[in-house]
N, C-alpha and C positions, 0 to 999 in steps of 0.2 A: 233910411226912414225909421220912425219908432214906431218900437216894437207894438202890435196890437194884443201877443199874449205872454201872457209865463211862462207856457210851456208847450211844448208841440210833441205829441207821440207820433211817429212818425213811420209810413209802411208799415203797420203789423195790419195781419190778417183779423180785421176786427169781427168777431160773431156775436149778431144781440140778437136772440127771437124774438123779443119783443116787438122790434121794429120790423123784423126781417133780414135787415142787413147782414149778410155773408160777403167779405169782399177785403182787399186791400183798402187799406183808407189812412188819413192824416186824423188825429184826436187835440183838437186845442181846448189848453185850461188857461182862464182867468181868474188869478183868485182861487177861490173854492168850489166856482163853477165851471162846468163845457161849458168851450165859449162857441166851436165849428167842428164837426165831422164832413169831411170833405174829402172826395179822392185825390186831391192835392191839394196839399197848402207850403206856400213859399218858405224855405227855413228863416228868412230874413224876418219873419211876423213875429217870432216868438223870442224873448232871451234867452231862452234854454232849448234845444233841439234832443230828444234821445233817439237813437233809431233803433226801432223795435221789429224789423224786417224779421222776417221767422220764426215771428212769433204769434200766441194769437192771443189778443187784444179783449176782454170783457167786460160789462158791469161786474162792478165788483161786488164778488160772489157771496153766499149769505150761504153760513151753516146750518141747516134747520136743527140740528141736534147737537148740541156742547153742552160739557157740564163745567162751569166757570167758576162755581163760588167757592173762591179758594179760600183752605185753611177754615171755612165753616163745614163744609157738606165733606169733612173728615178725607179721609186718601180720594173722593170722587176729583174733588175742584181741582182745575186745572188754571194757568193761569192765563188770563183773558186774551193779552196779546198773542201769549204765545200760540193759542190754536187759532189768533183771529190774523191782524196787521202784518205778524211777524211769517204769518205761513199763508202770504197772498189774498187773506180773505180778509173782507171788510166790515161785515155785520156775522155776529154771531146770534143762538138762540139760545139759551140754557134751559134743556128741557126740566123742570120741577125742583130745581135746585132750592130756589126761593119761594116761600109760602106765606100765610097770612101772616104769622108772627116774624119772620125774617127778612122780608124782602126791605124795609128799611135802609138795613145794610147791605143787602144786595147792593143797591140804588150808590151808597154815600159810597162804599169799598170798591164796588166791581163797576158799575156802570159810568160812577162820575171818574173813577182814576184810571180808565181806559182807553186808550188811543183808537181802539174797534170801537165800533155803536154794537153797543150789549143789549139785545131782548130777552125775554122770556116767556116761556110758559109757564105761568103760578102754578103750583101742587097743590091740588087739593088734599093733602095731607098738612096736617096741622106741623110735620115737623120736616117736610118739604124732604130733601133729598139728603138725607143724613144717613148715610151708608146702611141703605134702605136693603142691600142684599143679605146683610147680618142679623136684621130684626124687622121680621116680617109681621111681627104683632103691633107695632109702631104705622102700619098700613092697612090695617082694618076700619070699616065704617064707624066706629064709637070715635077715629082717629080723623074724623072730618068735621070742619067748622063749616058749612055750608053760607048761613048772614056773614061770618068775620071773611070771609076767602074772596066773596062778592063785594066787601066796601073795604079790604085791601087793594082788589083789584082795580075799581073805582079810581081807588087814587093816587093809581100808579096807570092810569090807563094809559101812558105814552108809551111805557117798556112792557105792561100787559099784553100779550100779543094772542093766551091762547090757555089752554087747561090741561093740565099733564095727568094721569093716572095709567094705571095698568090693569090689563087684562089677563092674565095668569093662572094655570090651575096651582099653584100650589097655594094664592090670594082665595081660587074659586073654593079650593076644598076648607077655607075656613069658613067664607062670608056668603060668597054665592057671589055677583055679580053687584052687590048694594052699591060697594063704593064706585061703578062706574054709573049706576042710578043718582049717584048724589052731584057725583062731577061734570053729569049733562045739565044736572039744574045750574050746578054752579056757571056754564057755558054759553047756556039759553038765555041766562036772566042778562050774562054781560054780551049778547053776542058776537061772541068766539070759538073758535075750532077747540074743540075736544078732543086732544091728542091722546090715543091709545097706545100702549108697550104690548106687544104681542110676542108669546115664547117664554115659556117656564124661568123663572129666576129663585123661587123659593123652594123648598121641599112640599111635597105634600104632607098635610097633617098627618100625624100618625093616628091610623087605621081606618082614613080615609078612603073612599075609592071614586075616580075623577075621570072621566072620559075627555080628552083633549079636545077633540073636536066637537063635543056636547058643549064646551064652555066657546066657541068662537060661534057655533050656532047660536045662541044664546045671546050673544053681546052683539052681530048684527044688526037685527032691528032695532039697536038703540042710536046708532050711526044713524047720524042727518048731511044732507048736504053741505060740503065744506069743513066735515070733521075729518078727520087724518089716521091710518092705520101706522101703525110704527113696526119697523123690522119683517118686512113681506119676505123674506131671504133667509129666516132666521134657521139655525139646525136644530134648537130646540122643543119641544112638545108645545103646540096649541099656536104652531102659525098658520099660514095661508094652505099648507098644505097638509092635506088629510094625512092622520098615521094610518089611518086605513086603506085606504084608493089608493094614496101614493100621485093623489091628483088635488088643485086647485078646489077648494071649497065653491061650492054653487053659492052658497051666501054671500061672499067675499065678492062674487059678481055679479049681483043682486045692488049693493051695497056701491059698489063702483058705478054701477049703470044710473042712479042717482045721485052721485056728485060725492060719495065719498071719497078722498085721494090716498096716494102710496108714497107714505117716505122712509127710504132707506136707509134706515138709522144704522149704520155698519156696525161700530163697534166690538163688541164679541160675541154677536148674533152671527155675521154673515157667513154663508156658506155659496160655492160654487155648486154646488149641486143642487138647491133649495131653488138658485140664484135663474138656473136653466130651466126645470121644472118649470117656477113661475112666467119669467119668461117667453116661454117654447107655448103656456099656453093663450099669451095674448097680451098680459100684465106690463104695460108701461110704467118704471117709475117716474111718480109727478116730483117728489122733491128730493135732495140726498142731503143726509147730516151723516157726518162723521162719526159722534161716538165714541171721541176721545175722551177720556177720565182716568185716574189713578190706578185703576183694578188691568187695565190695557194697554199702560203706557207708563214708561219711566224717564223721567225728567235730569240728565245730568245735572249735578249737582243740586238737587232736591234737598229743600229745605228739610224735609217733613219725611225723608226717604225712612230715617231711621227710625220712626216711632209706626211703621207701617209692618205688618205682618206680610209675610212671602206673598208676590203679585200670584192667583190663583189662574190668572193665564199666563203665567211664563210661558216663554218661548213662543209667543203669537207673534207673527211677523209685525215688526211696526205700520202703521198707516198714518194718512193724514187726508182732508179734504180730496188732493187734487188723486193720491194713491186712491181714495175711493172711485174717484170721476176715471183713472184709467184700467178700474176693474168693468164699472161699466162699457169699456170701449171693448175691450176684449171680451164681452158676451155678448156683442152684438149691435151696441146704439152708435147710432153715428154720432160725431163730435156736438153738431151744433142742439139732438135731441140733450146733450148731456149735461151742455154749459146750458139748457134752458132748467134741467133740474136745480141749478144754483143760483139762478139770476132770476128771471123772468116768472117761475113758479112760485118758487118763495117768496116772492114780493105779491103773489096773489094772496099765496097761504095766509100770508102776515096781514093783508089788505093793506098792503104797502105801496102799491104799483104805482102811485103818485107821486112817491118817490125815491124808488129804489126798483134793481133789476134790469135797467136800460139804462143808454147810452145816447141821450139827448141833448142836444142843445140848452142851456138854462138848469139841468138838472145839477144837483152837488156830485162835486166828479169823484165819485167812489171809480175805482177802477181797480181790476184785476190783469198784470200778464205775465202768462204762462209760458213756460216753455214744450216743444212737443220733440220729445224726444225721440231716437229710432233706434232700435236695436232688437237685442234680447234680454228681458226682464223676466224675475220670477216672482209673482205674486203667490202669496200661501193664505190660506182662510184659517178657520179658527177651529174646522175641524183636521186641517193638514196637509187635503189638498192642495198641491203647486199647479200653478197656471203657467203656459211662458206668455209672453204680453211680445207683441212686436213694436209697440207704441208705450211711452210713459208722459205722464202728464205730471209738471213739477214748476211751483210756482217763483216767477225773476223777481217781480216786485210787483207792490200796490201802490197806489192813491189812494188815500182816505182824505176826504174832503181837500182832495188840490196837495194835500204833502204828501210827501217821497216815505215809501215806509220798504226797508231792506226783507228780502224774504229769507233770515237770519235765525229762523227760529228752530230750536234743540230737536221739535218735533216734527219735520221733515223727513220721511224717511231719503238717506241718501241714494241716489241713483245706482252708484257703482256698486253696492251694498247687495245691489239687487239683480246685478247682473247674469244672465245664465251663461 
């Protein structure tokens, strides 16, 4: 008989929170779209049959945190596919990379010659994400366009998805908290989630004096509903947890209890021991980005390797998305809270969920699948603690819109790599 699809996924254990569905199931694409999700469907329906038995099956997964604009935002940008298509994921976020004067090229360079669907969160910083950890005076409020940030945003509102700034003592002991006063206006007038960077990146000024946890006090009540806390895990001064108590901020749950969310921006924040703390005391994370960029990660054969000064995290274990998703398994969340930090939440964060983060019938078949590994792994954080993982999570292939995309990418950390 002919064939009614293109392609048939076949047996993998598919998990959407979205829908609900935890289960063995068949996946058919037509074209660019699911055509059936179904506990069986005939191999004779499809021209192309893969069988995916043992493995597990998602929307395909969204990085809430990448820094993608390569070759502009200096050693940060990474290159698109490579943290998106090529490492199982399907949509990336680039948090503040692009601003009012650059996103332009954002849009022609990184979003149109990309095989991932590229978003972002605008910077409200005039000079967006330009190796923003070397010149902290390039990030002060005289450094915000507030009208140009809001009718750049405007008229990029497809790939606008949200408003980056940081929250920092070593930003607070210059300005105070202005520039996250300026970036809620900028977020209110469009709105969108006001993503916050939380955990010291600059120095403090000299002969300043800064209380950490005075400045996260401080910047709560400016959190509304559906704005986003960045890096809850972080080891650094002025996150979620007090340098004093050694305990979870009362504000930070304050702030959650009205609809502000948790994404765990890994990067070269996270820590295992932050990770427990927040955790142990109740903290769900709602979304997970990576946090992949140049300062974290070295790209074999790197165009740009040479004209970069020593990576200032050498020797940080490599990551990538799914390494993030089986740090989470190994503190505690069960698989399917995990895959909803990548699917199902994200596409709220984004106010996407119409179409992206599920696994529906009619929807464009973004898909993600994974492989779940068993053994002993050793995961390391950024301050050196080793974990052993009995579980790893490591991406086979994607669908991005109905095509076949190899999970090929340089920045995968390798399994055997990791072995204990």
């Amino acid at each position: 008989m002919d064939s009614r699809f293109d392609l048939l996924l076949r047996g993998g254990r598919v998990i959407d929170p979205a829908s609900g569905r935890d289960g063995i199931a068949d996946i058919a694409i037509s074209g660019d779209r699911i055509a059936a999700i179904e506990s069986s469907l005939p191999a004779d329906a499809a021209q192309q049959v893969i069988d995916v038995a043992g493995k597990i099956v998602t929307a395909g997964m969204i990085d809430t945190h990448a820094h993608v604009y390569q070759h502009v935002t200096g050693r940060f940008g990474l290159n698109a596919d490579l943290v998106g298509v090529r490492s199982g994921v399907t949509t990336v976020v680039d948090q503040g990379g692009p601003s009012c004067m650059t996103i332009p090229g954002f849009r022609h360079f990184v979003v149109e010659k990309s095989e991932t669907r590229v978003l972002c969160f605008i910077s409200a910083y005039l000079v967006g994400g330009l190796e923003g950890h070397l010149y902290p005076s390039l990030y002060g409020p005289d450094q915000v366009d507030v009208k140009a940030t809001i009718r750049a945003a405007r008229a990029n509102a497809d790939i606008v998805r949200g408003v980056k700034a940081h929250a920092e003592i070593g930003g607070a002991s210059r300005w105070g908290l202005e520039v996250i006063r300026l970036g809620k206006r900028i977020s209110s007038e469009l709105g969108v989630p006001l993503y916050i960077h939380l955990g010291q990146i600059w120095p403090v000024k000299d002969g300043a004096t800064i209380d950490p946890d005075e400045v996260v006090r401080a910047l709560m009540p400016l959190m509304e509903p559906g704005d986003v806390l960045a890096h809850p895990f972080t080891r650094h001064p002025g996150g979620f947890v007090s340098t004093t108590t050694g305990e979870v901020h009362p504000v930070v749950w304050a702030a959650l209890e009205r609809g502000v969310t948790v994404d765990v921006g890994h990067g070269s924040h996270f820590s295992f021991e932050m990770a427990r703390r927040t955790i142990d005391a109740g903290i769900r994370p709602h979304t997970l980005g990576a946090d992949m960029h140049g300062y974290n990660v070295r790209v074999p054969g790197d165009s740009d390797a040479a004209s970069r000064p020593e990576n200032p995290f050498s020797g940080v274990a490599p990551f990538n998305l799914t390494h993030a998703m089986t740090e989470l398994l190994t503190l505690g969340l069960s698989l399917p809270e995990v895959v909803a930090t990548v699917t199902s939440h994200p596409a709220r964060m984004l106010k996407m969920e119409d179409s992206l983060g599920t696994l529906l019938p009619g929807r464009e078949a973004d898909v993600s699948v994974l492989d779940l590994l068993h053994g002993r792994f050793t995961l390391s954080d950024n301050s050196g603690e080793k974990v052993i993982a009995q579980e790893m999570l490591t991406p086979a292939f994607a669908l991005r819109a109905g095509k076949m995309m190899a999970a090929d990418s340089a920045l995968i950390p390798p399994p055997a790599l990791l072995a204990a």
